[in-house]
PLY file of the C-alpha trace (Angstrom):
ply
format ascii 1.0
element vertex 188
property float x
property float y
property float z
element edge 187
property int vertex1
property int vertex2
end_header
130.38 164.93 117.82
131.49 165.67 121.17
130.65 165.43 124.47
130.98 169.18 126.17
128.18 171.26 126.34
125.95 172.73 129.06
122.61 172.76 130.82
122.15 175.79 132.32
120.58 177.86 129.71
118.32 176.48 127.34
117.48 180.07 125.81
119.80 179.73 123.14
123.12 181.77 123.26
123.28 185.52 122.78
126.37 187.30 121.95
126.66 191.22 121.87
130.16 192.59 120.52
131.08 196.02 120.88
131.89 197.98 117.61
135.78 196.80 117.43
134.80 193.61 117.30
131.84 193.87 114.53
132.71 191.91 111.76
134.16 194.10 108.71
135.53 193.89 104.96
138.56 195.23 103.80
137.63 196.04 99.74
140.66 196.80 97.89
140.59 199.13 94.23
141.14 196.79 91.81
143.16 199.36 89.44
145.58 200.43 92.03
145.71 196.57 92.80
146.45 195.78 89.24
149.49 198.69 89.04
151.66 197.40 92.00
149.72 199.89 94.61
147.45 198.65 97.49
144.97 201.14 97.85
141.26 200.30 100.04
139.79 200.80 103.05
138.10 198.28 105.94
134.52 198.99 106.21
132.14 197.81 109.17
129.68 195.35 107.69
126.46 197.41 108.98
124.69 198.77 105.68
124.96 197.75 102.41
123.97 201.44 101.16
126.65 202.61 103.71
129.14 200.26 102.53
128.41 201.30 98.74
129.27 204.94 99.45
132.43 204.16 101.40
133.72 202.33 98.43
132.64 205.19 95.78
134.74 207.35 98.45
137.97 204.88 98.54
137.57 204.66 94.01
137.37 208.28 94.07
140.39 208.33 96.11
142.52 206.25 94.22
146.35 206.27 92.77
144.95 205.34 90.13
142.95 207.55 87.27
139.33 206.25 86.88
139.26 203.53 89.10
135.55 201.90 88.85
136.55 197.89 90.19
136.83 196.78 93.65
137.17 193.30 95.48
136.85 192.48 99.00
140.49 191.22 99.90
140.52 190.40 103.19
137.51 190.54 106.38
137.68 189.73 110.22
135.50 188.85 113.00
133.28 186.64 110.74
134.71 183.55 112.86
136.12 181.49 110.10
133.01 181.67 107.74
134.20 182.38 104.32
133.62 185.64 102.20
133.67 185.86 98.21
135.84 188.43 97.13
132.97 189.64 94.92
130.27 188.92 97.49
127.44 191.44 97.50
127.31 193.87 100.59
123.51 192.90 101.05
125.45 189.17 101.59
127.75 189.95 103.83
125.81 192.33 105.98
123.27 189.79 106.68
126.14 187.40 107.77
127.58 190.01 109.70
124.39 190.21 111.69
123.76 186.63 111.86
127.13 186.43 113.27
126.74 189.26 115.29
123.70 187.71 117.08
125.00 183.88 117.09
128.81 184.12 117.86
130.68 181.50 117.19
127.65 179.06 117.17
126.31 180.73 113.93
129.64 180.41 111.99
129.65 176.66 112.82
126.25 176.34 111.90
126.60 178.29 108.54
129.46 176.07 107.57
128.01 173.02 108.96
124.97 173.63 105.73
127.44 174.86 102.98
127.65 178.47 103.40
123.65 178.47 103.03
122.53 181.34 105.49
119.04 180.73 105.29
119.47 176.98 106.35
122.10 178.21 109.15
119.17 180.60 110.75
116.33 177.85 110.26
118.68 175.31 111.75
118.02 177.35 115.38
114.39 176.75 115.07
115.33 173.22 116.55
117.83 174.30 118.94
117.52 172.22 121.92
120.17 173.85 124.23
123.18 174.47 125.59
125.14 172.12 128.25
128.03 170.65 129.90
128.55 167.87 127.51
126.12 165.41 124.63
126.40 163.12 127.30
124.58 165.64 129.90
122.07 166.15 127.02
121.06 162.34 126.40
121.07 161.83 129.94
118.68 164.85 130.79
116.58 164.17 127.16
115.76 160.60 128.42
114.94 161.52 131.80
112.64 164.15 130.70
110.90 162.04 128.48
109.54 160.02 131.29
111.45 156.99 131.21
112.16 155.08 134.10
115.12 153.87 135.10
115.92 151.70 138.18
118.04 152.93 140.64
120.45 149.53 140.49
120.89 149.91 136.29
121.41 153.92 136.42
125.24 152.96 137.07
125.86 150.72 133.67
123.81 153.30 131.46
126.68 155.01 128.92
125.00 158.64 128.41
128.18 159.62 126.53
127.53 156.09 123.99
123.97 157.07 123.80
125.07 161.11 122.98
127.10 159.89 120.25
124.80 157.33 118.84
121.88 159.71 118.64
125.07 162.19 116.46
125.82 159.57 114.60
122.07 158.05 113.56
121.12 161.58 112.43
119.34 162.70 115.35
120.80 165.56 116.72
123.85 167.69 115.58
126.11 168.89 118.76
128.85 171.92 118.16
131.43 172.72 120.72
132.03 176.63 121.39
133.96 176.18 124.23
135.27 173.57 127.52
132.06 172.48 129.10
129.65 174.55 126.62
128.00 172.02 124.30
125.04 173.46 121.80
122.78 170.78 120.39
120.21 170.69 117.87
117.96 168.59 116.90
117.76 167.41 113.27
114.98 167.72 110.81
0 1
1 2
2 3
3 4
4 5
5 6
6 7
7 8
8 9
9 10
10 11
11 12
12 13
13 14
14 15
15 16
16 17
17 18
18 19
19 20
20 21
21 22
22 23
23 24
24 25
25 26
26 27
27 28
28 29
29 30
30 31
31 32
32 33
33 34
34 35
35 36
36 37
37 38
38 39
39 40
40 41
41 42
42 43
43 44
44 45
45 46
46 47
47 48
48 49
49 50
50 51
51 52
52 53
53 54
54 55
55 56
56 57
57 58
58 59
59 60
60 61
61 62
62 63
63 64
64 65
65 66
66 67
67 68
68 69
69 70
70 71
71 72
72 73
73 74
74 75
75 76
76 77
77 78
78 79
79 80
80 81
81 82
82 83
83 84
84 85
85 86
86 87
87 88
88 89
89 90
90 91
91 92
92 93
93 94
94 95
95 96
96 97
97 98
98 99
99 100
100 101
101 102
102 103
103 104
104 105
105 106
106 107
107 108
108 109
109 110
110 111
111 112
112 113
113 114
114 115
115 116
116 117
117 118
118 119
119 120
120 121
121 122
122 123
123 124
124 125
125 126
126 127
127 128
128 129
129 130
130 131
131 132
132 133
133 134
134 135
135 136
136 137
137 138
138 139
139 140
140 141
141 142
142 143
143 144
144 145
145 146
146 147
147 148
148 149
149 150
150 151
151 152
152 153
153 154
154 155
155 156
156 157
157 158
158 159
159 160
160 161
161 162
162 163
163 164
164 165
165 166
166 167
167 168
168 169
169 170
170 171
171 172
172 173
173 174
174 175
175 176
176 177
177 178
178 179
179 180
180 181
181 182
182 183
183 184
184 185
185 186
186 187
């Protein structure tokens, strides 16, 4: 857990990236590969159909005679999640659009449940916001909740102890994207 996030948007983040930034595959012929030549193309993760006929276009125009076998060898802008070199284009454009709309956030979140992208995208369901820090969170969650708190004991209360207590008992789950941007979500 930590304690930076922020409170002035409880909307959830949004992210748009303009096309250099989209995340993309580089798939690599698998025959040239095998003969000493490195022969592919990188390819925009936007269709799989598209994708499909980019890499019949890069086989067709291999070194090598007859090349059928590809692999995806390297990607970018997927913000650390991981790829399968023999991941299905369906696969990865659905986590390129997941990514696309969530940023950063959404890579965290799809690593944070195993790689499991349908778990990642149900996890924002109980997204309870972005803030400063956990501790701005506790302290605001409390508050909100309608308990009362004399002015002479507001001092001694420990919002950050209380932030990281609610992490730690399985309450919430907090992911830093940034200094003094927070996103926290509440656990099922």
């Amino acid at each position: 857990m930590t304690d930076q996030f922020t409170s002035d948007d409880h909307a959830g983040p949004a992210t748009a990236l303009d096309a250099s930034d989209r995340p993309r595959i580089y798939v690599a012929c698998l025959a040239a590969y095998n003969n000493g030549r490195l022969h592919g193309t990188w390819i925009h993760a936007t269709n799989p159909d598209e994708i499909s006929e980019q890499v019949l276009d890069m086989l067709a125009a291999s070194p090598e005679p007859d090349a059928e076998e590809w692999a995806i060898h390297d990607y970018e802008h997927f913000h650390g999640c991981r790829i399968s070199e023999w991941a299905s284009f369906d696969t990865v454009c659905e986590l390129a659009d997941f990514i696309e709309e969530h940023g950063e956030l959404g890579a965290k979140l799809y690593s944070q449940f195993g790689d499991d992208l349908e778990q990642a995208e149900a996890a924002f369901e109980d997204y309870a916001g972005e803030y400063r820090s956990a501790a701005d969170f506790a302290e605001e969650f409390v508050r909100e909740t309608g308990t009362e708190i004399p002015a002479s004991l507001d001092y001694y209360i420990d919002w950050t102890a209380l932030a990281r207590d609610m992490a730690l008992n399985g309450e919430i789950m907090v992911f830093q994207t940034g200094f003094d941007e927070v996103h926290v979500f509440w656990s099922r």
